[in-house]
C-alpha positions in Angstrom: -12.2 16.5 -7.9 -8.4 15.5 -8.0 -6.4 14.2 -5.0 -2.7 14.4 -5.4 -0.3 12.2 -3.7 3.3 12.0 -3.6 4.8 8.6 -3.6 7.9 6.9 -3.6 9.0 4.0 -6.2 12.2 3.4 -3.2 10.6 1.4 -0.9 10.5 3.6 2.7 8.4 2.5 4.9 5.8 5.0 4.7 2.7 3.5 3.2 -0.1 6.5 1.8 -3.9 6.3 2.2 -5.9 7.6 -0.6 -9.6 7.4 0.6 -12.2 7.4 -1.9 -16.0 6.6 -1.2 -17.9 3.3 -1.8 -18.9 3.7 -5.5 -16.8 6.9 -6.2 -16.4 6.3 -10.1 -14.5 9.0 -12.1 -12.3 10.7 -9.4 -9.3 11.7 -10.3 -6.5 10.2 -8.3 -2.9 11.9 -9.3 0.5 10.5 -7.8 3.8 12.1 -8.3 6.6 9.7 -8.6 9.5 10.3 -6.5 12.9 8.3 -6.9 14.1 9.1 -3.3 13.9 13.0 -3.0 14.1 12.9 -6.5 11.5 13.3 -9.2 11.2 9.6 -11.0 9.3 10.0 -14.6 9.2 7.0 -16.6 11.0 5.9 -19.6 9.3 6.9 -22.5 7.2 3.8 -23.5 6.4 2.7 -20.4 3.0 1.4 -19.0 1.7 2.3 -15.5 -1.3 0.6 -14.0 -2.8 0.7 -10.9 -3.4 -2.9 -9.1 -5.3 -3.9 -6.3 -7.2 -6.7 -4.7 -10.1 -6.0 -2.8 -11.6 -7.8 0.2 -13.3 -10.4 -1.9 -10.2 -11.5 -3.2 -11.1 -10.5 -6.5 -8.9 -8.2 -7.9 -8.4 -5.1 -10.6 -6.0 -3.3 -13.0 -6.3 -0.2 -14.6 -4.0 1.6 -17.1 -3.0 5.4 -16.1 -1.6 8.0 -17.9 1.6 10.0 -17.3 3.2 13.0 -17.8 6.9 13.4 -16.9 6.9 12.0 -13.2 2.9 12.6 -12.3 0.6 9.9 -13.0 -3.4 10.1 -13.7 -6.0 7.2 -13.4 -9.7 7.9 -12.6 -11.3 5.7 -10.4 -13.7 2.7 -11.7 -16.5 0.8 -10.1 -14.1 -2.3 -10.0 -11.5 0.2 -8.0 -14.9 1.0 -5.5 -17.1 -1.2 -6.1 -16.2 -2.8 -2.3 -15.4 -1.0 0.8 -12.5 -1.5 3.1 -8.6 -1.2 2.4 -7.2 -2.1 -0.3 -3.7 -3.3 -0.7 -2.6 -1.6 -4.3 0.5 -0.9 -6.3 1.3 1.7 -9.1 3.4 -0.4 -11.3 5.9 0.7 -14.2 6.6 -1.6 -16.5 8.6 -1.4 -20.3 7.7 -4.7 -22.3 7.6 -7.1 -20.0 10.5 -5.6 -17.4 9.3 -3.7 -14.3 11.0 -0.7 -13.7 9.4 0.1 -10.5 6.4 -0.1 -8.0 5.1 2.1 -5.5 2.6 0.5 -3.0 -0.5 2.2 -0.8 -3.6 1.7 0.4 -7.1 2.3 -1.6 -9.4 3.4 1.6 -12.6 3.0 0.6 -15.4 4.1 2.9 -19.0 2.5 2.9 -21.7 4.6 1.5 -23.8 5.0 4.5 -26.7 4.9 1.5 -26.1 3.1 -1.3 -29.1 3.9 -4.6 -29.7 0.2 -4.6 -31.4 0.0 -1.2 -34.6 2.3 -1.9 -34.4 2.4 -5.9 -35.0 -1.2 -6.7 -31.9 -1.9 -8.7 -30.4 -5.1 -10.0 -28.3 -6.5 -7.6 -24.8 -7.0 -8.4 -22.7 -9.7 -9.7 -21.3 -10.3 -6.4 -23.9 -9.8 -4.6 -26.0 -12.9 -6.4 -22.8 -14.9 -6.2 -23.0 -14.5 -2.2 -26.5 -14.7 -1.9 -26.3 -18.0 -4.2 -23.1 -19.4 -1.9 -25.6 -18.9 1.2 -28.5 -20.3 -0.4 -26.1 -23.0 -1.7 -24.9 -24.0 2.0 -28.3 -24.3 3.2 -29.8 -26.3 0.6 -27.6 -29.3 0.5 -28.9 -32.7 0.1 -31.7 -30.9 -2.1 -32.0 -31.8 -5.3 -34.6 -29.3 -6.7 -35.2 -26.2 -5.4 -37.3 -23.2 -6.7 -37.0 -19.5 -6.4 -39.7 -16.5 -6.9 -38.0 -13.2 -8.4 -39.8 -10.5 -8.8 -43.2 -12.8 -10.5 -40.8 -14.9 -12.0 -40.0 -18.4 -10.8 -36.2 -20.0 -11.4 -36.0 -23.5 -11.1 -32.5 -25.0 -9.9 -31.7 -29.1 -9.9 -28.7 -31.0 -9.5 -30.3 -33.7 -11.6 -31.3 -36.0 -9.3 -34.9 -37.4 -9.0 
């Protein structure tokens, strides 16, 4: 599946949605670069990424390619991987100079079921990191704690008696 969107490298206002679903890895996404009403390709060398930073904070790049002024990128669990709206920007760049940016937002809709809630998967990375901040906040002042996962048991200490 490919979604096409036209975007525009001058600043007008108009900011495009492009809604993908939670976890939605390897959709094509395909902008068409627009210099006013004018087609805009890059100069030949050029780089294009996609950038974004998710709700977390935690943010992700990912090259494209391009073809005279359209530009491909498939999307990747770090594009998906959260849902909510993402503030992104497709940026040009030749060396280290940027030639232009185009800005719009990532709409990323929560999967209503995601595998991991019936399937018994690993959690992910920032999943654990959350569920250790929480576990974290309530266990202050205690110096050893231990945890049962799954038959195994994980001792924590802070290294005090």
């Amino acid at each position: 599946m490919t979604q096409i969107k036209n975007v525009n490298i001058v600043p007008d206002g108009n900011i495009i949605r492009v809604h993908v679903s939670q976890n939605d890895i390897g959709r094509q996404l395909q902008f068409n670069l627009y210099d006013g009403a004018l087609a805009y390709t890059p100069t030949a060398g050029s780089t294009v990424k996609i950038q974004g930073t998710k709700p977390s904070g935690y943010g992700f790049s990912e090259t494209c390619t391009w073809d005279g002024n359209v530009v491909t990128v498939d999307t990747t669990e770090g594009m998906t991987q959260e849902c909510g709206y993402i503030p992104c920007e497709l940026e040009i760049t030749l060396n280290d100079d940027v030639l232009g940016t185009s800005n719009f937002i990532l709409a990323v809709e929560k999967n209503p079921h995601p595998s991991s809630v019936t399937d018994g998967t690993v959690a992910t990375a920032m999943q654990i990191e959350a569920r250790m901040d929480a576990l974290e906040a309530q266990m202050s002042g205690v110096s050893t704690l231990g945890v049962s996962v799954s038959g195994k048991t994980l001792i924590f200490s802070d290294g005090g008696d």
